[in-house]
C-alpha positions in Angstrom: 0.0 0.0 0.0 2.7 2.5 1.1 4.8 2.0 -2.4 1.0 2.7 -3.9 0.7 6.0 -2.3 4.1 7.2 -3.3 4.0 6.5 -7.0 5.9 2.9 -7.1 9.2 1.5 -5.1 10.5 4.3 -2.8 14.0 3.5 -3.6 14.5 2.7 -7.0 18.3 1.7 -7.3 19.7 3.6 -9.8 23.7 2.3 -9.7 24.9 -0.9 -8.5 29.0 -1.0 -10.1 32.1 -2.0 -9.7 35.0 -1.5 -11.4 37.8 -3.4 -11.9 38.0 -7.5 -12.8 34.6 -9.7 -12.6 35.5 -10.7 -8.7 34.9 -6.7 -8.0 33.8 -6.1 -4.5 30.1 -4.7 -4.6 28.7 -4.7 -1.3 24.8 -5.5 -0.5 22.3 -3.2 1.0 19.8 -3.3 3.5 17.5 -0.6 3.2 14.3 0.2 5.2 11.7 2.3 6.4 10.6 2.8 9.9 8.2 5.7 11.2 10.5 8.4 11.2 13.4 7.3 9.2 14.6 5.3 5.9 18.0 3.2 7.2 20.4 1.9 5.0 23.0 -0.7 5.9 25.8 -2.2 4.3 28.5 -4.7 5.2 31.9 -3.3 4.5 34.6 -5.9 6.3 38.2 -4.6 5.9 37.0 -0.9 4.3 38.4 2.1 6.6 36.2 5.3 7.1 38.5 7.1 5.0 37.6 5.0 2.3 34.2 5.4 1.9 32.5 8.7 0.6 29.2 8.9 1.1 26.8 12.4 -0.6 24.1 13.8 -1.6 22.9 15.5 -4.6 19.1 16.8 -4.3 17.8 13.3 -3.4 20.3 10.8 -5.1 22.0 9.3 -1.9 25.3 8.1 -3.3 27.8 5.7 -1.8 30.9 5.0 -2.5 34.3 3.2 -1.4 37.1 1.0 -1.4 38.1 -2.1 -0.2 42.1 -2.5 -0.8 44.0 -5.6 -1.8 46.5 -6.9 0.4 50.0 -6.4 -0.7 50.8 -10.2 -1.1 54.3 -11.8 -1.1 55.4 -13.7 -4.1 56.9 -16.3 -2.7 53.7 -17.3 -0.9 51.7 -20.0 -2.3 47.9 -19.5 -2.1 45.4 -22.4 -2.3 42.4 -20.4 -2.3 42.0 -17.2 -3.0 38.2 -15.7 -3.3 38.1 -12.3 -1.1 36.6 -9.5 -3.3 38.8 -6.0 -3.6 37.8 -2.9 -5.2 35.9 0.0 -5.6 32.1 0.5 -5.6 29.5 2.8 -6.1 25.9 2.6 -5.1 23.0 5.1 -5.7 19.8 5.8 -4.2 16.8 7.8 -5.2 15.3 8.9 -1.4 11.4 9.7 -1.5 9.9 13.3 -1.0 9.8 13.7 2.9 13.4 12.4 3.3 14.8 15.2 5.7 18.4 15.5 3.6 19.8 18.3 6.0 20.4 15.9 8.6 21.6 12.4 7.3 23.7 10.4 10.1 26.5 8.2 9.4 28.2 5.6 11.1 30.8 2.6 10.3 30.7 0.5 12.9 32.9 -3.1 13.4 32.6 -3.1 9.1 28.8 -2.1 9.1 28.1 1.3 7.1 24.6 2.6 9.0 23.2 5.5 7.1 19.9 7.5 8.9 18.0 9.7 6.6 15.5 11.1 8.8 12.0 11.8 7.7 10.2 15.5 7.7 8.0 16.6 11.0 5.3 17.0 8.1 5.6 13.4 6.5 5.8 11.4 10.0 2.6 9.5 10.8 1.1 11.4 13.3 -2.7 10.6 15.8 -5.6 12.8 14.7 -7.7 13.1 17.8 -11.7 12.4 17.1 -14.3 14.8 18.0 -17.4 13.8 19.9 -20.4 16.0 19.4 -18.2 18.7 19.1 -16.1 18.2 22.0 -12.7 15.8 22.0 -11.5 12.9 23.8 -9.5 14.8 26.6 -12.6 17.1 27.4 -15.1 13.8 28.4 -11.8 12.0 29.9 -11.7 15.1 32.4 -15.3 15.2 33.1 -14.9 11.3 34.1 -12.0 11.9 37.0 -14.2 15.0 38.4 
């Protein structure tokens, strides 16, 4: 219903690349909504805060990063070798409401959180009923007199 009322998916992904050979590291995103917020994780193991750029550009949410290779010694003999290195990019398209002036960032033991906080206006908010013309709180203080 709620992807009905604001014209289709929310957060249409608009970039999802990685450059460099086929075993690119391209992280995954959680992303999701909760009353007064849109929250977007991502696990980023090994990738240091200086790293990772994260902006904003009217309401594209770009992230972006590294992960580096480590330097390996030649005469070492690997028998497996399937950790991901690289650089990625990811976009987001945030929905009208999305308060942009006061994103929050964190990485955290290798887990990017991003907090896009909603507008005062957009947040669900209780509509109090009218009873013959009088409210709720009026006939709850005419009970405890």
């Amino acid at each position: 219903m709620m992807q009905e009322l604001m014209g289709g998916e929310p957060f249409r992904e608009l970039a999802r690349t990685g450059f460099g050979d086929a075993g690119s590291f391209i992280p995954t995103f959680e992303v999701k909504e909760t009353k007064d917020s849109y929250m977007f994780k991502a696990d980023l193991p090994g990738v240091k805060e200086s790293d990772v750029e994260i902006s904003l550009s009217g309401n594209m949410l770009t992230i972006s990063g590294q992960r580096e290779e480590e330097k390996r010694d030649e005469n070492d003999k690997y028998f497996a070798y399937e950790r991901t290195y690289g650089t990625f990019t990811r976009s987001f398209t945030l929905p009208e409401g999305a308060d942009t002036e006061h994103v929050r960032a964190e990485l955290k033991d290798g887990v990017l959180t991003i907090v896009v906080p909603k507008k005062a206006e957009v947040q669900p908010r209780k509509i109090e009923v009218q009873i013959s013309g009088q409210s709720k709180s009026d006939d709850k203080d005419r009970a405890k007199a």
